[in-house]
N, C-alpha and C positions, 0 to 999 in steps of 0.2 A: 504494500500500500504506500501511496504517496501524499503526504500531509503537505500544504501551503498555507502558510499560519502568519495572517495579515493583523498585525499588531496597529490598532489607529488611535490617534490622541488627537484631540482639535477642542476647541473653546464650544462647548454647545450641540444643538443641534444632530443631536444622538437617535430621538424621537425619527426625523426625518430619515435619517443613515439607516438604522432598521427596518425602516418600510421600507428604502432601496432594498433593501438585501432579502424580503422577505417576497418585493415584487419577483425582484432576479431568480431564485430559487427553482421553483418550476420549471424556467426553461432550459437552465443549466441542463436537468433530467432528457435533454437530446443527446447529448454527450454518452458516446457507450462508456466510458471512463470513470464516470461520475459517483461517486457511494454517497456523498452528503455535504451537508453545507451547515457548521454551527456560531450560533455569535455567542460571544462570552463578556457581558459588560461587568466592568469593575465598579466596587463600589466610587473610586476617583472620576468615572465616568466613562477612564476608558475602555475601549471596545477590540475586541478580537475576532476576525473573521476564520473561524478555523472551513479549509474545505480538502474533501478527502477523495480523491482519484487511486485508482489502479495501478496506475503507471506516469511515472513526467511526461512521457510521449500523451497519455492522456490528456494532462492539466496541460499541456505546450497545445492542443488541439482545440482547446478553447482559448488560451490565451491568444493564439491567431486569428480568431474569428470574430467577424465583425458583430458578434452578440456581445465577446467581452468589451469590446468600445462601448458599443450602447451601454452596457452595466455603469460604467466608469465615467460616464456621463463625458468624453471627450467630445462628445457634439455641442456639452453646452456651454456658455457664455457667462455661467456666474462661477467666480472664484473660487477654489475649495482653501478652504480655514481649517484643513487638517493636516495633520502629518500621519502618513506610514510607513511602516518597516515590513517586507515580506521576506520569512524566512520559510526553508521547506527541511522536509525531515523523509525519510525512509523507515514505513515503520512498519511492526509486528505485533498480530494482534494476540495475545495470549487466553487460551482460558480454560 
């Protein structure tokens, strides 16, 4: 499994960032790669986008496609007030 764990910090507007994330969701599920998508808010505010693929070929198959731009709002014209950090992991699920 391939973990990409988007750590976000910004002033605010967490509310809104949510329902992005909760719009995106669904569609991601076109993706054969795809296992799931979790947000983790801190009590500080901030926010982590944990999302979980089969494979980096996987997660690399959506980050080329023109659904991830739309996710990421590159189309639109209003500033983002956030900072993030994406990191990725290889991992194993135990049980």
């Amino acid at each position: 499994m391939f973990i990409a764990v988007n750590n976000i910090a910004g002033p605010g507007g967490n509310e809104k960032m949510l329902e992005g994330f909760k719009r995106a969701a669904p569609s991601m599920k076109q993706f054969k790669g795809f296992l799931g998508l979790e947000i983790w808010t801190a009590p500080d505010g901030s926010m982590q986008a944990i999302s979980r693929w089969t494979s980096k070929e996987a997660l690399d198959e959506y980050l080329n496609n023109a659904l991830f731009r739309s996710h990421h709002g590159s189309a639109s014209s209003e500033p983002q007030n956030t900072h993030a950090q994406i990191s990725y992991y290889n991992a194993e699920v135990l049980e």
